[in-house]
C-alpha positions in Angstrom: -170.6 -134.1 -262.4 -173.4 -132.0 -263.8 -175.5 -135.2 -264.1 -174.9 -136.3 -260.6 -176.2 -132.8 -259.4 -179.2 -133.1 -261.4 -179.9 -136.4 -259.5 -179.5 -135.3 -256.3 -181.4 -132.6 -256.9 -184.7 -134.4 -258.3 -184.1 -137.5 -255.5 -184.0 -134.7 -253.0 -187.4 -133.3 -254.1 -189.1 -136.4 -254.6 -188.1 -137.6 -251.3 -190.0 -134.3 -250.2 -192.8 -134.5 -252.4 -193.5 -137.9 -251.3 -193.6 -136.9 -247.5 -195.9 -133.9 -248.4 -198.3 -136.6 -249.9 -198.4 -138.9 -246.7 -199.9 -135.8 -244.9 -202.3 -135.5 -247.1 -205.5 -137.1 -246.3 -208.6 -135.8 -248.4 -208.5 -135.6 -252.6 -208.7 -132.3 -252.4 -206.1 -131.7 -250.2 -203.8 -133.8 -252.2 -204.6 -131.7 -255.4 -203.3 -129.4 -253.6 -200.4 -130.0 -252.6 -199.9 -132.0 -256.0 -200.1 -128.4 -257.5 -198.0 -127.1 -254.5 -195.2 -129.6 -255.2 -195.4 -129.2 -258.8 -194.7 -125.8 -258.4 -192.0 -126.2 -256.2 -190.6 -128.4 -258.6 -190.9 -126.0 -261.1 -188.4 -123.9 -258.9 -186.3 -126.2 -258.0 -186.0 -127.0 -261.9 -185.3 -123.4 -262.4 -183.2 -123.0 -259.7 -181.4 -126.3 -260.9 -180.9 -124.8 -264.4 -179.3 -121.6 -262.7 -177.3 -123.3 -261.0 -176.6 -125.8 -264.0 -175.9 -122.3 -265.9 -173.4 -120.9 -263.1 -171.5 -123.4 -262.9 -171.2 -124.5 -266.6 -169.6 -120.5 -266.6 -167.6 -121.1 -263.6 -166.5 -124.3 -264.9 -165.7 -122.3 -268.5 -164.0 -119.6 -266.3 -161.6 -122.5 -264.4 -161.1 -124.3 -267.8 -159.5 -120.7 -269.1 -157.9 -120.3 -265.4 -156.3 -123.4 -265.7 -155.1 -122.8 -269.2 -153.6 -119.8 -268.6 -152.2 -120.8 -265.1 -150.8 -123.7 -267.5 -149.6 -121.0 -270.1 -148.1 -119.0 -266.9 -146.1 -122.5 -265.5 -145.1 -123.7 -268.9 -144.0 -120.4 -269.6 -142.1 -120.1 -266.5 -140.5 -123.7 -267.3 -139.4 -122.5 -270.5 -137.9 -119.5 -269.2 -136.2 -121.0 -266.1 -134.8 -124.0 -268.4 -133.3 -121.2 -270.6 -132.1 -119.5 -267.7 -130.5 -122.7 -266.5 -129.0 -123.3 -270.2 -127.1 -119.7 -269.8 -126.5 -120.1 -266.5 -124.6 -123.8 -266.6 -123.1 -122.7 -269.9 -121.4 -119.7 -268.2 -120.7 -122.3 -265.4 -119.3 -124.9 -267.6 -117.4 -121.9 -269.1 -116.4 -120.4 -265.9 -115.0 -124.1 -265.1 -112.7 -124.4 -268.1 -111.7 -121.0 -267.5 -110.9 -122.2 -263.7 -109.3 -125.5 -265.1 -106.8 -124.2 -267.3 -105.5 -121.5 -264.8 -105.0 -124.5 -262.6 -103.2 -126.3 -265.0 -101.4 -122.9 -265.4 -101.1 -122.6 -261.5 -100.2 -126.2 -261.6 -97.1 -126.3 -264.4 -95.6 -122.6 -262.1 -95.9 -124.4 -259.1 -94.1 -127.4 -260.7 -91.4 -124.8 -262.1 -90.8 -123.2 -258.5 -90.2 -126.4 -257.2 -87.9 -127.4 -259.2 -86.5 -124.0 -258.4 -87.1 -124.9 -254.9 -85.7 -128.6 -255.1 -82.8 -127.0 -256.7 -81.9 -124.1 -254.2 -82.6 -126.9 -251.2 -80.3 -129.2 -253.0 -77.2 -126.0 -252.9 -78.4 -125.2 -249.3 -77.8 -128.6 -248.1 -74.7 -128.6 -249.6 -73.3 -125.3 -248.5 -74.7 -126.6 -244.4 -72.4 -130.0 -245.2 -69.1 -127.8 -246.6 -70.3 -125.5 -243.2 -70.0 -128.9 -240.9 -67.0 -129.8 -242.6 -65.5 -126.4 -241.8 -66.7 -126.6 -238.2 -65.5 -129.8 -237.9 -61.9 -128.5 -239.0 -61.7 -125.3 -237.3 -62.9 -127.8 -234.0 -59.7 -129.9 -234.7 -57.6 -126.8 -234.8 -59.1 -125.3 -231.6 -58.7 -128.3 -229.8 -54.9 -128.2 -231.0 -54.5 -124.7 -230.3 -56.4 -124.8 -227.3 -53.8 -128.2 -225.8 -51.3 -125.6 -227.0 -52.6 -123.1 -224.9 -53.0 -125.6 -222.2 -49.1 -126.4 -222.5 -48.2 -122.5 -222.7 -50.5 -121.9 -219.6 -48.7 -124.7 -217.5 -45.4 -123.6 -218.6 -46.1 -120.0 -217.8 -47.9 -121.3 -214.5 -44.6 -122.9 -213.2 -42.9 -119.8 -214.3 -44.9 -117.9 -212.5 -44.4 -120.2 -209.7 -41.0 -120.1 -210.0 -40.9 -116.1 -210.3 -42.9 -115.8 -206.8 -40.9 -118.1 -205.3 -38.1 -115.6 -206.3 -39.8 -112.6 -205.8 -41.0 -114.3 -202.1 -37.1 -114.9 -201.8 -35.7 -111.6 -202.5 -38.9 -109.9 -200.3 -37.7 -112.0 -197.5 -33.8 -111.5 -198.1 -34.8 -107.4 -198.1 -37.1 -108.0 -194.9 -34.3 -109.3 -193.3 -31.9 -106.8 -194.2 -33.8 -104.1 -193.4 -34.8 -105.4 -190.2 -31.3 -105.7 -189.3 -30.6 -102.5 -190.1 -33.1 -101.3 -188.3 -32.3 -103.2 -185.3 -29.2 -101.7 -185.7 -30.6 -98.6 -185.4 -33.0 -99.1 -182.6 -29.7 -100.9 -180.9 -28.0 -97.1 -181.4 -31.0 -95.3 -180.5 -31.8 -97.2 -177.3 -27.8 -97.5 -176.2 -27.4 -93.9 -177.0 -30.9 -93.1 -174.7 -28.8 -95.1 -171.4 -25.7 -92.9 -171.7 -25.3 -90.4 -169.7 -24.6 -87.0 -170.6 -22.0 -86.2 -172.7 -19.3 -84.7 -171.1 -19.1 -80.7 -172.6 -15.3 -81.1 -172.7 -14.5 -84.0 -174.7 -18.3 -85.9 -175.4 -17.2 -89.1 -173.7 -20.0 -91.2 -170.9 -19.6 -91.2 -167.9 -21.2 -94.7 -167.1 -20.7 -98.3 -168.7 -23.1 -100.2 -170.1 -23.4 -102.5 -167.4 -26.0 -100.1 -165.7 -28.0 -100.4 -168.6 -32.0 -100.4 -167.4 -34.9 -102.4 -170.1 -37.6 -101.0 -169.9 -40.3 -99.3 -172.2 -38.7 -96.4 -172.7 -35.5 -98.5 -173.6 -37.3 -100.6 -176.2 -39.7 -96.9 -177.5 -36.7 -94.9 -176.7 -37.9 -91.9 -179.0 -40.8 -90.0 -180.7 -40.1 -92.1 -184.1 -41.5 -95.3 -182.1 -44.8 -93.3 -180.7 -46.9 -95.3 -183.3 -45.6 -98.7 -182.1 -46.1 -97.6 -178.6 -49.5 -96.9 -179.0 -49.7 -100.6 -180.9 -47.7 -102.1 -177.4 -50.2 -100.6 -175.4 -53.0 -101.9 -176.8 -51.7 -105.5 -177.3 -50.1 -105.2 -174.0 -53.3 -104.9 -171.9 -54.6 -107.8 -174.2 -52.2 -110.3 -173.3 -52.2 -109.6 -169.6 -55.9 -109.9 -169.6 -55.5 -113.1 -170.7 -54.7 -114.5 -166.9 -53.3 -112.7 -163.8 -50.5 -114.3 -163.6 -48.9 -113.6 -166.5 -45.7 -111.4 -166.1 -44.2 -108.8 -168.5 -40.5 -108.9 -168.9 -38.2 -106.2 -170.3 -35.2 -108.2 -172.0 -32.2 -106.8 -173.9 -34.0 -107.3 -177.7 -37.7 -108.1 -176.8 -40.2 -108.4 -174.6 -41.2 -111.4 -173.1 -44.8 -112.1 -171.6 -44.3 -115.2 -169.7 -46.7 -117.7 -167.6 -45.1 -120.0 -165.1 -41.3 -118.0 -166.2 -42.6 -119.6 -170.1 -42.2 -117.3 -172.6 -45.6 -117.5 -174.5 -45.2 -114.5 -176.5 -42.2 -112.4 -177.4 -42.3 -108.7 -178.9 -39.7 -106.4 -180.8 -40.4 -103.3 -180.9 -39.6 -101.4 -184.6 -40.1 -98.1 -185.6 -43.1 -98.9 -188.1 -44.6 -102.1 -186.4 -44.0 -104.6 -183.9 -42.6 -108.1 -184.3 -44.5 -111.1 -182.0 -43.1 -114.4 -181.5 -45.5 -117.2 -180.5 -43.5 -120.2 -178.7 -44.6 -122.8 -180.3 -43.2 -125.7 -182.2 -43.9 -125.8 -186.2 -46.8 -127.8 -187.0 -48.8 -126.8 -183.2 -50.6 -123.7 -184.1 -54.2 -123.7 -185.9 -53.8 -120.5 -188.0 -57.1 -120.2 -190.0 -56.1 -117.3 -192.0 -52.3 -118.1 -192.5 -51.2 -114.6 -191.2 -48.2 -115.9 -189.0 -45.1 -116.7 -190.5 -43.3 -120.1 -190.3 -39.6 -119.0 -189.3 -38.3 -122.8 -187.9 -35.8 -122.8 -190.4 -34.8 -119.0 -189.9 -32.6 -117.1 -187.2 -34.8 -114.6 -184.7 -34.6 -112.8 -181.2 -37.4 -114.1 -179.5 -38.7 -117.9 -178.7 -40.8 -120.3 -180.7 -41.2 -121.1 -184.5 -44.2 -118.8 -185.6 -43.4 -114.8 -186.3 -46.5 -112.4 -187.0 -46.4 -108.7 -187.8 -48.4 -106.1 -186.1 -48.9 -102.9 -188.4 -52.4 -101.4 -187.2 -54.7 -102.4 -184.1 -56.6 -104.4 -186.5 -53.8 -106.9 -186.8 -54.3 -107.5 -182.7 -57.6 -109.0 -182.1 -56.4 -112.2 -184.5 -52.9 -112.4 -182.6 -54.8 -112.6 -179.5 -56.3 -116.0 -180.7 -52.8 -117.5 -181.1 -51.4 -116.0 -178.2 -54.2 -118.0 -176.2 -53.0 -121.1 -177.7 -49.4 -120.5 -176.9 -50.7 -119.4 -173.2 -52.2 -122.8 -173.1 -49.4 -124.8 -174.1 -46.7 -123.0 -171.9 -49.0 -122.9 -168.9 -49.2 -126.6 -168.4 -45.2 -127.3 -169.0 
């Protein structure tokens, strides 16, 4: 490298000496420049040794850079390799260390599922005695349940059989207390056509042929002012109905007739009022099964169907079978 320098150094001058000589016509002229140019050469020597000089040291100065940057890296290699030596020996230790608590791990996880496989195994056998069990006690409440069933129906028809009874013995005690209430409304109202009693020895003075029915003979006293009130009510109902339609007073009821029909019938009782509605079993459309089927029974007044008027709320729904009894009688 030196030696190339050197060259292109000297080639340098010469090519400039050379040039300085072409200029140079006269002898004298060239002397001088010859002297000129060796001089300059003379620098340019120096100069070249200087710099031959500075960078022989510089080149000294990077040979002991380089060797100690080559101290400083193989240094650093040796020290990082060591480094890496501890450091994958405490890994390689760290990894045994990690392997045989997994084999550890391992051999308790393979005891707990035995443990596990174990319980599971019981458990499935307890849930298969459990089915078993439900399976019985299913049989047995099915049996107890058709027993049930059985004891139901039988207590059903007995119940049945009991209301019949009891529907029986309510009518029987109707009956007889609405005969013996007639009884008493037959005293009450024969007693009310009498005339007065006679100071001397309490005998009438008039038969019963002059006996007058009216209102008063059928409310005769203040014991029937309830069922008045009741009559009045249903009483303007019925007559609203159509002009034409008479009241009659008769000896145990009183008729409303149409065309001399009786459509309706009413006995008067101390508590309510009874209403026949002339029709023939089977012919009236009774939604709410509130009138009585009495075909097969013994009454005062005409038709088949009784109902029983306790309180004016019982009147607007008699109204609607009265109309169709009105209906049926008008066109006879």
């Amino acid at each position: 490298m030196k030696k190339l320098i050197a060259i292109f150094i000297f080639l340098t001058n010469m090519s400039f000496a050379t040039s300085v000589t072409q200029n140079i016509n006269t002898e004298s002229q060239q002397t001088l420049y010859t002297q000129l140019i060796d001089s300059k050469i003379d620098n340019i020597n120096t100069k070249v040794d200087n710099i031959k000089t500075d960078f022989d040291n510089k080149t000294k100065y990077l040979d002991s850079y380089s060797n100690n940057i080559n101290w400083w890296f193989a240094s650093m290699a040796i020290l990082f390799t060591f480094i890496g030596l501890l450091s994958w020996r405490s890994v390689e230790n760290k990894r045994k260390e990690a392997e045989s608590d997994f084999e550890q791990m391992r051999d308790v996880l393979k005891d707990k599922q035995k443990i596990i496989d174990k319980e599971t195994d019981n458990f499935m056998k307890q849930i298969k005695q459990f089915d078993n069990q439900i399976a019985e006690f299913e049989i047995k409440y099915n049996e107890i349940l058709s027993a049930l069933n059985a004891k139901q129906e039988s207590i059903n028809k007995t119940l049945l059989h009991i209301e019949e009874v009891r529907n029986r013995v309510i009518e029987e005690t109707e009956k007889e207390q609405e005969s013996e209430e007639y009884l008493n409304i037959i005293n009450d109202k024969s007693q009310s056509k009498y005339n007065d009693i006679n100071n001397n020895f309490g005998l009438p003075k008039s038969d019963k042929n002059k006996i007058i029915y009216n209102q008063d003979y059928h409310f005769p006293n203040n014991k029937y002012n309830e069922t008045k009130g009741l009559y009045e009510i249903l009483r303007e109902k019925l007559l609203a109905i159509d002009d034409s339609i008479k009241e009659e007073f008769k000896k145990y009821y009183i008729a409303f007739k149409i065309k001399n029909n009786n459509f309706v019938d009413v006995v008067s009782f101390q508590k309510h009022l009874v209403c026949y509605i002339n029709l023939s079993s089977g012919m009236l459309l009774d939604k709410d099964s509130k009138a009585r089927n009495v075909s097969d029974q013994g009454h005062w007044g005409n038709g088949d169907y009784e109902y029983k008027i306790s309180s004016d709320k019982d009147i607007d729904y008699f109204i609607t079978l009265a109309k169709q009894s009105y209906k049926k009688n008008k066109v006879r």
